[in-house]
C-alpha positions in Angstrom: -112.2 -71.4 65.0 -114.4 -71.8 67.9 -117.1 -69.6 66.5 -117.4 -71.1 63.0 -121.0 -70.7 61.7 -122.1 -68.1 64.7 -123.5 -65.1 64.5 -122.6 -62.7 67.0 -124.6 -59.1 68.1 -122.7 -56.8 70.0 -124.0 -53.7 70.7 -121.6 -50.7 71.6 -119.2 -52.0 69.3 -117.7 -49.3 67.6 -115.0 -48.8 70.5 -113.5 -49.7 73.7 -114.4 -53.3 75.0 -117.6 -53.7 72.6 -115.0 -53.0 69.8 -112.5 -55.9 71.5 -115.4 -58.4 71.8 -116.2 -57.6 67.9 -112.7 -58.3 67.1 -111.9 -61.7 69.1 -115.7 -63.1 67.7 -115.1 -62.6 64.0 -111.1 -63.8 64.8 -112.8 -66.9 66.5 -115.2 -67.4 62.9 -118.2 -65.7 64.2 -120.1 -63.3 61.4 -120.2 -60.6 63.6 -123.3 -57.8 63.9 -122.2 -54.6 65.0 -124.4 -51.5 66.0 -123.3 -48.5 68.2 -124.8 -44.8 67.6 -121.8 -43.6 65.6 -121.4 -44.5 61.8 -118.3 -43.5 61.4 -115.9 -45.7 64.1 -118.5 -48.9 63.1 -117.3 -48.7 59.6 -113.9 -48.3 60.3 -114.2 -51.4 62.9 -115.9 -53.2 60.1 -113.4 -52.2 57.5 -110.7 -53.6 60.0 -112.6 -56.9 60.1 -113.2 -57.5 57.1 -109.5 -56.8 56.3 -108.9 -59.6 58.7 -111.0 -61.9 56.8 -113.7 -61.6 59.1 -117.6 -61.4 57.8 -119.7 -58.6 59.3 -122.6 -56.3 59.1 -123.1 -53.0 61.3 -125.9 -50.5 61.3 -125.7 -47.0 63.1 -128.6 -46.3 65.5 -129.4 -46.3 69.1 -130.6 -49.6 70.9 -132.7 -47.4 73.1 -135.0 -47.4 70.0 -135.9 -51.0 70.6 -137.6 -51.3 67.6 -134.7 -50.4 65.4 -133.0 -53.1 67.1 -135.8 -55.8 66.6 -135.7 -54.8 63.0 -131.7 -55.7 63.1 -131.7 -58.5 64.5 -134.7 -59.6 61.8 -132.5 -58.9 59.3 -128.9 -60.4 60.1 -130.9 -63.4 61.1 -132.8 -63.6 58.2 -129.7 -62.9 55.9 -127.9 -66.1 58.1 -131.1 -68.7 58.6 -130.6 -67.5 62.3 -134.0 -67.1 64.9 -133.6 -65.0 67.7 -133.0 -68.2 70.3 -129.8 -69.2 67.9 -127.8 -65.6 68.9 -124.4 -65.5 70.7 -125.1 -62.1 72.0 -122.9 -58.8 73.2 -124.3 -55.7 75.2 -121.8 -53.0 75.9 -124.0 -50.6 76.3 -125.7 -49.3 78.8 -128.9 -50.3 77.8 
């Protein structure tokens, strides 16, 4: 596993390509971080993952609101010893 002992953000994840990227990190070891502005597809993404064997955490908001995403990445990172310059990170948005 490539990825062992990452931890991935990807924003827009909870479908299409962002959803893809989620899926191949956590398959490559990455804990992946998920956000997108709809709960429900995240949680069923993350559901799938974690079904996988996969670790992840997901939050529903829009990364617009950039500090609701500062306050995301505080806490994955904190939760895995990460600082911000340690991130593998994902945008599918269009932010």
């Amino acid at each position: 596993m490539r990825l062992a002992g990452s931890v991935a953000l990807i924003t827009g994840a909870s479908r299409g390509i962002g959803a893809a990227i989620a899926t191949r990190f956590a398959r490559e070891g990455a804990h992946v971080a998920l956000c997108a502005r709809k709960a429900a597809p995240l949680e069923e993404l993350a559901g799938t993952i974690r079904a996988s064997g996969g670790e992840v955490s997901c939050a529903a908001f829009d990364v617009g609101d950039h500090a609701r995403l500062q306050r995301f990445v505080e806490e994955v990172g904190s939760a895995h010893g990460r600082s911000r310059n340690s991130w593998q990170l994902g945008n599918k948005s269009g932010h």
